[in-house]
N, CA, C and O atoms as a printed pandas DataFrame, in Angstrom:
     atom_number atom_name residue_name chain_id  residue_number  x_coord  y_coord  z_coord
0              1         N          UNK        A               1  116.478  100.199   91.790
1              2        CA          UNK        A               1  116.801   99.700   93.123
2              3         C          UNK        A               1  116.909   98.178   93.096
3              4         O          UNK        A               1  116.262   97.457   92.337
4              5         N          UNK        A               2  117.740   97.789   93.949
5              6        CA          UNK        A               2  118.167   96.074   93.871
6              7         C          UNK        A               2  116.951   95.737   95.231
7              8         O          UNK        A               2  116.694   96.252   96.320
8              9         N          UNK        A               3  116.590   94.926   94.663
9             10        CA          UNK        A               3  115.684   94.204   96.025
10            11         C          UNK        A               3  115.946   92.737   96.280
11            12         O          UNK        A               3  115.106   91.902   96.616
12            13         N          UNK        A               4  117.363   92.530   96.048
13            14        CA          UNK        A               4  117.426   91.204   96.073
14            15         C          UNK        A               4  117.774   90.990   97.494
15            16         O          UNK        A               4  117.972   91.993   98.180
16            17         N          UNK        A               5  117.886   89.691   98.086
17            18        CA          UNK        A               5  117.635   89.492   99.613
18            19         C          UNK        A               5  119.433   89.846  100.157
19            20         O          UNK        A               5  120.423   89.871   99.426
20            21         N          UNK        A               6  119.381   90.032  101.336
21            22        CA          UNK        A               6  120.989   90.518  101.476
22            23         C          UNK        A               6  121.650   89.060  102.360
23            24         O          UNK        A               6  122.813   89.189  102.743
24            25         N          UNK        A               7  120.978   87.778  102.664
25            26        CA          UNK        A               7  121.852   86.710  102.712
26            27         C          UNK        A               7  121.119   85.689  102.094
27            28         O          UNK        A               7  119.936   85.462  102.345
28            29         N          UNK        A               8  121.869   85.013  101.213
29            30        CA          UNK        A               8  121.554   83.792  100.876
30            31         C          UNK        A               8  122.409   82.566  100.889
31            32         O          UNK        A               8  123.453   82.498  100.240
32            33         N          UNK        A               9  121.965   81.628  101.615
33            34        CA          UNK        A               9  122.935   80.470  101.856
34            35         C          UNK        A               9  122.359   79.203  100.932
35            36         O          UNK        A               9  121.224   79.208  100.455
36            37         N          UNK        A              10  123.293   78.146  100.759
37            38        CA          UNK        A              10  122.895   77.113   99.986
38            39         C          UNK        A              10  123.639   75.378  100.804
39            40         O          UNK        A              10  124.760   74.917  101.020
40            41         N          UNK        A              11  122.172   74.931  101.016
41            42        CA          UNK        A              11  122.241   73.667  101.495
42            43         C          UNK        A              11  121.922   72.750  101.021
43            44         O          UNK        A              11  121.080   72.801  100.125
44            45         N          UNK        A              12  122.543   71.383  101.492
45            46        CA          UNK        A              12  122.104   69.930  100.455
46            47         C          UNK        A              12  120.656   69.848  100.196
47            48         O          UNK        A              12  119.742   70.236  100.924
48            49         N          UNK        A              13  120.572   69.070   98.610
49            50        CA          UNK        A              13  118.491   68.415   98.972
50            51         C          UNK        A              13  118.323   68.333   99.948
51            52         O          UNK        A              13  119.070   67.821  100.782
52            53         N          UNK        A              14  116.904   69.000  100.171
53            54        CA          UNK        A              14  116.277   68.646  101.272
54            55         C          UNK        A              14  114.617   68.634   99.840
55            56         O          UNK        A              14  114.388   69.323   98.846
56            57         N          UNK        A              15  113.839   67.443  100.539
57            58        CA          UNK        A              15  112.735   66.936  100.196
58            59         C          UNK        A              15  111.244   67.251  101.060
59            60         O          UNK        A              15  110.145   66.852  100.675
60            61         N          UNK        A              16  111.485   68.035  102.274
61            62        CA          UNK        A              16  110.180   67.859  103.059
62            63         C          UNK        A              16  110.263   69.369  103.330
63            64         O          UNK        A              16  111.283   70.005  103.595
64            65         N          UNK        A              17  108.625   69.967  103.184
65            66        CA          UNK        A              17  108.933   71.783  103.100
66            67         C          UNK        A              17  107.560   71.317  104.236
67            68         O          UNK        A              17  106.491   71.816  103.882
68            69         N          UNK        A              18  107.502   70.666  105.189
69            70        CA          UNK        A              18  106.582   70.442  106.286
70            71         C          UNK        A              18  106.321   71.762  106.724
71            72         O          UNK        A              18  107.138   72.560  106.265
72            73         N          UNK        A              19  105.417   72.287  107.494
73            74        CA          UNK        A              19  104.555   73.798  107.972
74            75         C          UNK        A              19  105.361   75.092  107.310
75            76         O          UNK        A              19  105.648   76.204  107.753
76            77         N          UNK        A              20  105.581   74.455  106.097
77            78        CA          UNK        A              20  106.713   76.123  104.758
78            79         C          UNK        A              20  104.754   76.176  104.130
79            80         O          UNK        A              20  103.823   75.397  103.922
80            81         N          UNK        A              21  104.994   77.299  104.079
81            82        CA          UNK        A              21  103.815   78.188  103.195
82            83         C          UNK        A              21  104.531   78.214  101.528
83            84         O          UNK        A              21  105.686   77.953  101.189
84            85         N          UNK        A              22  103.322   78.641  100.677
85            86        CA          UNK        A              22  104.145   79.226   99.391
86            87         C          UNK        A              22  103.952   80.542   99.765
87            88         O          UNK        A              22  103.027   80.749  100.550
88            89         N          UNK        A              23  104.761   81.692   99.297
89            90        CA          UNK        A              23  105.192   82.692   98.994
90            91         C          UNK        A              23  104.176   83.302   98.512
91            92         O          UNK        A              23  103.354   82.662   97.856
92            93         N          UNK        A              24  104.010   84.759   98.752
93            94        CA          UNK        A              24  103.354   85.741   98.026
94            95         C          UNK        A              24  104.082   85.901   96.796
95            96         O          UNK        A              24  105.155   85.440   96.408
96            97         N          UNK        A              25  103.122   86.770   96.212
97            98        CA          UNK        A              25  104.062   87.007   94.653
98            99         C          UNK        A              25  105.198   88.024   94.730
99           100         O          UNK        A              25  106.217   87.887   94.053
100          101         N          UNK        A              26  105.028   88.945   95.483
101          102        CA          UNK        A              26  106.239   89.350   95.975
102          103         C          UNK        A              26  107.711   88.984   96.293
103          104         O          UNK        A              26  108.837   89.149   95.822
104          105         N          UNK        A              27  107.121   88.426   97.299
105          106        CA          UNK        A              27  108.305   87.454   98.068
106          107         C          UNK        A              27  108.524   86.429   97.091
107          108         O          UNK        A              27  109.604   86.069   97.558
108          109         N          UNK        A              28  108.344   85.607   96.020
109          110        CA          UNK        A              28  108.467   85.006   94.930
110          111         C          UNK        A              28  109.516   85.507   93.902
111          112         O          UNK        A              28  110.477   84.884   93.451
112          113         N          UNK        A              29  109.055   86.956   93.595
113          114        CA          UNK        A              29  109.445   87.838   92.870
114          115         C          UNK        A              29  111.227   88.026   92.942
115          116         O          UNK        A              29  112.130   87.871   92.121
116          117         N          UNK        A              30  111.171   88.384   94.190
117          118        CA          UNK        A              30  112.652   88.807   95.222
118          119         C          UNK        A              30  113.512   87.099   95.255
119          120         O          UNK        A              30  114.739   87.105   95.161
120          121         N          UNK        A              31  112.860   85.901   95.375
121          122        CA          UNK        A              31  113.536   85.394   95.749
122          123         C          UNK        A              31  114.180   84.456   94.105
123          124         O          UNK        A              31  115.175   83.741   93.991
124          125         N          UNK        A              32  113.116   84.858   93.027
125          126        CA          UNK        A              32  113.683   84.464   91.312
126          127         C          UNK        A              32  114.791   85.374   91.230
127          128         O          UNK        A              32  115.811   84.989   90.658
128          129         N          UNK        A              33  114.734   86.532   91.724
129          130        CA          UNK        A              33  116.072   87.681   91.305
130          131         C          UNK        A              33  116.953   87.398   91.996
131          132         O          UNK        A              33  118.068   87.695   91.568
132          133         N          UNK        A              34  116.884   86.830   93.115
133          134        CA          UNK        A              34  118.257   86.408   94.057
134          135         C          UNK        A              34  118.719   85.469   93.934
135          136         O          UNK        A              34  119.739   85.311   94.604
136          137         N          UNK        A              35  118.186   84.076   92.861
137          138        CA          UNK        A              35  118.182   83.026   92.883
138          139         C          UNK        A              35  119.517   82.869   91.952
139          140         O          UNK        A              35  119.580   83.308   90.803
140          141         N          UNK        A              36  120.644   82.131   92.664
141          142        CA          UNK        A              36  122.000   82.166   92.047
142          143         C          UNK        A              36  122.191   81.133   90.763
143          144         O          UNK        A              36  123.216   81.067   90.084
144          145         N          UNK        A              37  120.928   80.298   90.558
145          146        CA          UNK        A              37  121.187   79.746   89.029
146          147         C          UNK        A              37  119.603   79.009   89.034
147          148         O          UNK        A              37  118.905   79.052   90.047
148          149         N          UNK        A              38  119.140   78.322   87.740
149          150        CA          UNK        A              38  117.804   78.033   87.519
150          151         C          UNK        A              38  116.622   77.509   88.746
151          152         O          UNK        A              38  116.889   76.684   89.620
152          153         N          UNK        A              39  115.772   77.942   88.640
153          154        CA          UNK        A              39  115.090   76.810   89.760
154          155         C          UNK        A              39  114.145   76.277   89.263
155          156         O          UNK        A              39  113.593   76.658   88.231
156          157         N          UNK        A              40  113.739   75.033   90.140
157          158        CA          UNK        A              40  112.759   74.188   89.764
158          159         C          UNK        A              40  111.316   74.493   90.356
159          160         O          UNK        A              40  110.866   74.773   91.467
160          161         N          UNK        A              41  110.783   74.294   89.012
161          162        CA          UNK        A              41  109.215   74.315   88.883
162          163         C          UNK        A              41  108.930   75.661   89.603
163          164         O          UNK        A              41  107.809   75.973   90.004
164          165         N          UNK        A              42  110.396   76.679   89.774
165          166        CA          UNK        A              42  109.701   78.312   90.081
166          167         C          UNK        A              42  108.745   78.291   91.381
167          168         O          UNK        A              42  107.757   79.004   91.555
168          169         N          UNK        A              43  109.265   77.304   92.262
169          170        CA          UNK        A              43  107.849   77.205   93.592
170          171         C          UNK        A              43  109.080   77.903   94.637
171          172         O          UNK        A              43  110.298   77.725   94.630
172          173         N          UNK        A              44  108.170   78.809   95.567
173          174        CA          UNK        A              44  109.272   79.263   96.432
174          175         C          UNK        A              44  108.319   79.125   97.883
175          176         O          UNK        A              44  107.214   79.668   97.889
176          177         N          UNK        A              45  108.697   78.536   98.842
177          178        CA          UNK        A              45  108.500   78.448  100.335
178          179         C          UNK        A              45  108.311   79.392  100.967
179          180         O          UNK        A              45  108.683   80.421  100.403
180          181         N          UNK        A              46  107.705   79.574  102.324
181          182        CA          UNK        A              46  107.890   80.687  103.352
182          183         C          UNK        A              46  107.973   79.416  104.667
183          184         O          UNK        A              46  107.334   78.433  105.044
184          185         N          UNK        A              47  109.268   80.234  105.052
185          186        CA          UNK        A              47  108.848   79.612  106.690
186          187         C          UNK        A              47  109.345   80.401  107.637
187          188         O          UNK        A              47  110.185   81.112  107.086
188          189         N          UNK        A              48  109.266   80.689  108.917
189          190        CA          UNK        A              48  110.178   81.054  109.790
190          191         C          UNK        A              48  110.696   80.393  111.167
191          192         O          UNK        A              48  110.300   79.376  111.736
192          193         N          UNK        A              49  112.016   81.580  111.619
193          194        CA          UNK        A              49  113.049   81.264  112.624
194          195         C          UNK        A              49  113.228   82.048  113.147
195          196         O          UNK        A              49  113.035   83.237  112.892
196          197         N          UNK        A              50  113.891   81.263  114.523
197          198        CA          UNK        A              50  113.579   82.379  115.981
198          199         C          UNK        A              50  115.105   83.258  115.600
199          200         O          UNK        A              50  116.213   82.880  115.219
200          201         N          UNK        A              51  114.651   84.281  115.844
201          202        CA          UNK        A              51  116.708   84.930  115.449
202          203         C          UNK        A              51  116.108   86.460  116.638
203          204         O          UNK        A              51  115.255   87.347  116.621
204          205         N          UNK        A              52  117.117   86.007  117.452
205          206        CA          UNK        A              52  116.975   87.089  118.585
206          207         C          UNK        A              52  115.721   87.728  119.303
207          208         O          UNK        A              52  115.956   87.534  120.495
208          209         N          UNK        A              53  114.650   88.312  119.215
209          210        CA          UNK        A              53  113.674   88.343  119.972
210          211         C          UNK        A              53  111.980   88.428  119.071
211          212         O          UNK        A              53  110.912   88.715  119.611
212          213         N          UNK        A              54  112.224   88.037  117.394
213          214        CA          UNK        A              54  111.764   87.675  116.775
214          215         C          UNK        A              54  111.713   86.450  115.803
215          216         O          UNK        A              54  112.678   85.755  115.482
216          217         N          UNK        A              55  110.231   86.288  115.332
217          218        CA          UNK        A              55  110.523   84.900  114.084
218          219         C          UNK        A              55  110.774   85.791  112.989
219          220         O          UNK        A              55  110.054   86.762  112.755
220          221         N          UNK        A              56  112.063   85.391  112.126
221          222        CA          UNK        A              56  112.010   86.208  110.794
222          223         C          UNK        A              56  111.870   85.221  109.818
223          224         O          UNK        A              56  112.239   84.061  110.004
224          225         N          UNK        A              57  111.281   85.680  108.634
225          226        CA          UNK        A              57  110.749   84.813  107.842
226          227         C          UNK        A              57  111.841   85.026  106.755
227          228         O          UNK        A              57  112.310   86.048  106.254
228          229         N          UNK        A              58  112.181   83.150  106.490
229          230        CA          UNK        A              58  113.076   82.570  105.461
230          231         C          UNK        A              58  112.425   81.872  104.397
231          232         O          UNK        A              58  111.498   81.065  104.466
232          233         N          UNK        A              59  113.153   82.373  103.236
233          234        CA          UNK        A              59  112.339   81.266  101.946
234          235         C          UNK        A              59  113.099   80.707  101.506
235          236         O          UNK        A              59  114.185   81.198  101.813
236          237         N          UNK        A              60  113.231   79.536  100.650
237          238        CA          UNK        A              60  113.677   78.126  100.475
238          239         C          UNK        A              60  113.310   77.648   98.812
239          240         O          UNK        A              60  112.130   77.387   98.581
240          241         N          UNK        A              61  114.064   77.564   97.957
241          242        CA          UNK        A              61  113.803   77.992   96.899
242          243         C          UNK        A              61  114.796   76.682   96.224
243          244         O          UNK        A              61  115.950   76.966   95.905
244          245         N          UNK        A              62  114.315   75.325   96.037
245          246        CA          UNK        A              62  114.706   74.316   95.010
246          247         C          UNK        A              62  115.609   74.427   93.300
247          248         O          UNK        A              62  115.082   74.634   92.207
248          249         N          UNK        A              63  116.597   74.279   93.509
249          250        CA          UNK        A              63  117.718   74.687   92.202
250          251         C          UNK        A              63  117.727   73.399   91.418
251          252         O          UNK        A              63  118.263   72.395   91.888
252          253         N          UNK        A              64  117.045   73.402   90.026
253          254        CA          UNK        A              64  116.932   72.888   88.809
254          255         C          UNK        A              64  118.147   72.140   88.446
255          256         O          UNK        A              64  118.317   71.936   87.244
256          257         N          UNK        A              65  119.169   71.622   89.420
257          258        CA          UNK        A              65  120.511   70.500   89.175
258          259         C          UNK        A              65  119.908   69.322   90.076
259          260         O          UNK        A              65  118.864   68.708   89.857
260          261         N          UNK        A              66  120.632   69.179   90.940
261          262        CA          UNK        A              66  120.730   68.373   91.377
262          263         C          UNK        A              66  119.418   68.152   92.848
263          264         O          UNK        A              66  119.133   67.096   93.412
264          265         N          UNK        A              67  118.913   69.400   93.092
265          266        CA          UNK        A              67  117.967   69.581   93.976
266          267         C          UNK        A              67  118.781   70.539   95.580
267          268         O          UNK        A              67  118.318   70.445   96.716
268          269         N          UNK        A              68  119.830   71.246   95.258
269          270        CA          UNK        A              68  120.332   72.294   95.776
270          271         C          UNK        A              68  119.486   72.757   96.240
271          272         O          UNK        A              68  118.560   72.799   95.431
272          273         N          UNK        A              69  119.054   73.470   97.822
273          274        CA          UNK        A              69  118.089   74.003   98.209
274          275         C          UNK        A              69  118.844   75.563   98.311
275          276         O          UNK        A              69  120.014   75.436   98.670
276          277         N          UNK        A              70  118.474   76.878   98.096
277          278        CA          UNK        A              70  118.362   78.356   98.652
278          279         C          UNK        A              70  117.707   78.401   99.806
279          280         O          UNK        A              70  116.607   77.889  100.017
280          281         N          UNK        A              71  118.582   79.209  100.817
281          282        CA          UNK        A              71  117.518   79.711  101.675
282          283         C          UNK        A              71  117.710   81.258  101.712
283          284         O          UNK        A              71  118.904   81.549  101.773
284          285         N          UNK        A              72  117.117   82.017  101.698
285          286        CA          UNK        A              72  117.278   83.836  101.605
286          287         C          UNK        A              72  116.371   84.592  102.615
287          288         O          UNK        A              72  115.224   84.250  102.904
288          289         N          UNK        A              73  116.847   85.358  102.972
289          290        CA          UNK        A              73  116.567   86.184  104.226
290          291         C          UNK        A              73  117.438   87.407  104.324
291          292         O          UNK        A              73  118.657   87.448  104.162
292          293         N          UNK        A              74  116.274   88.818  104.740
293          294        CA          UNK        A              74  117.259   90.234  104.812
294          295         C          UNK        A              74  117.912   90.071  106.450
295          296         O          UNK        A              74  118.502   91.021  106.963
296          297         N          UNK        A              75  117.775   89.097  106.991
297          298        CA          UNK        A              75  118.733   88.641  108.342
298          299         C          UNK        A              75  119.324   87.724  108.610
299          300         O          UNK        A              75  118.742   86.670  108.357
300          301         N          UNK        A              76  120.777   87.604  109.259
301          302        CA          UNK        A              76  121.443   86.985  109.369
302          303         C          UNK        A              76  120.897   85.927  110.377
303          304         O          UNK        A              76  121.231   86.023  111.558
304          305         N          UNK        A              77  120.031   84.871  109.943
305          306        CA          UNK        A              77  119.358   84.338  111.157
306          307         C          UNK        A              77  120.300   83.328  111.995
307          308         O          UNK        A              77  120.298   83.249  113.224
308          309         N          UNK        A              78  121.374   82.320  110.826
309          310        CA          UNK        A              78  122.354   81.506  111.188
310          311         C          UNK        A              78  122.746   82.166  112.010
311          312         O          UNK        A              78  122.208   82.002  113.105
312          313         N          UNK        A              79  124.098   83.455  111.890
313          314        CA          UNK        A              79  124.267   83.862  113.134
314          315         C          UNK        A              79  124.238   83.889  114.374
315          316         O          UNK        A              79  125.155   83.659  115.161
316          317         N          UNK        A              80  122.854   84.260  114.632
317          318        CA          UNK        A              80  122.138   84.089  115.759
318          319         C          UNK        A              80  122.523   82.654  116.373
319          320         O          UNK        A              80  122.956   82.554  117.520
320          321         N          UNK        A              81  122.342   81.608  115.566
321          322        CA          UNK        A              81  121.992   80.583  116.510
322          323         C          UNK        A              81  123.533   79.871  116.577
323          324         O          UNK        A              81  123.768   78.826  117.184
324          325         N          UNK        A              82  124.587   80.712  115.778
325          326        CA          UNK        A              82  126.079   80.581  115.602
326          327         C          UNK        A              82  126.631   80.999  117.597
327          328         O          UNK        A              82  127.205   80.385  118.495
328          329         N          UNK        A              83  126.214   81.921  117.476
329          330        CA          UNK        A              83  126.308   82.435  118.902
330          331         C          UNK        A              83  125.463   82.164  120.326
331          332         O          UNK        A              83  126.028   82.108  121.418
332          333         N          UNK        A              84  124.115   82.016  120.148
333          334        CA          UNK        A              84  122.940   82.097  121.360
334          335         C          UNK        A              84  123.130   80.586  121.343
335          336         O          UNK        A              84  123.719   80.281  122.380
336          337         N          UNK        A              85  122.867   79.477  120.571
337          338        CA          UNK        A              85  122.291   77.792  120.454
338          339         C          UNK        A              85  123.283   77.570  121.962
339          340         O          UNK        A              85  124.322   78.222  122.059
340          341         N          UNK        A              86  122.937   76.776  122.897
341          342        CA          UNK        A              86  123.832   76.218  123.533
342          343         C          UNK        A              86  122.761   74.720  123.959
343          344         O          UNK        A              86  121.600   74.514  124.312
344          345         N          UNK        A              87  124.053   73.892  123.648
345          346        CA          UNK        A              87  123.556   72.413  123.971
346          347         C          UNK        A              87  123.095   72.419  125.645
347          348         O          UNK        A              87  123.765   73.066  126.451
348          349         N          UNK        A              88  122.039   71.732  126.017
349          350        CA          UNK        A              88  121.878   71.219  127.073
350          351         C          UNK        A              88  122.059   70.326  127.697
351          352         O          UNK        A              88  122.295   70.406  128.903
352          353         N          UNK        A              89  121.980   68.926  126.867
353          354        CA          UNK        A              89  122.248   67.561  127.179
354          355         C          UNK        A              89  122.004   66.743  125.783
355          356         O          UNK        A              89  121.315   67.057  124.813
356          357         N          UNK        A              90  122.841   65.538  126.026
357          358        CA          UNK        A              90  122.666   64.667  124.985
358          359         C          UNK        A              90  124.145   64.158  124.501
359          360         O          UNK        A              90  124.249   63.360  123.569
């Protein structure tokens, strides 16, 4: 059975993993097998996001180039905020 995560997106360095947990070994596990090329120092994050009437939890996983961040999640959380986010002011 594949247990690899069913979205993973990839965003610029980012340097600050502020209120991110580390990972169970599990969730560690899932996110080395999903991981689309080397990572650094093998440390993987937990954090979560509001996506429709729950927080679902995203991990964040540092790529061994240039400092490429992963983020992986079995929900489309972007989505969500592709559609619901609406500006208020500013």
């Amino acid at each position: 059975m594949d247990d690899r995560f069913r979205y993973i997106w990839r965003i610029p360095p980012i340097d600050f993993w502020e209120n991110a947990i580390v990972a169970g070994e599990k969730d560690h596990d899932r996110v080395m097998a999903s991981m689309p090329e080397e990572a650094r120092y093998n440390a993987v994050f937990k954090t979560y996001l509001p996506a429709d009437t729950e927080m679902v939890p995203v991990f964040l996983c540092k790529a061994d180039n240039n400092g490429t961040t992963y983020l992986f999640a079995d929900e489309d959380v972007f989505r969500f905020y592709d559609t619901n986010l609406e500006k208020v002011e500013g």
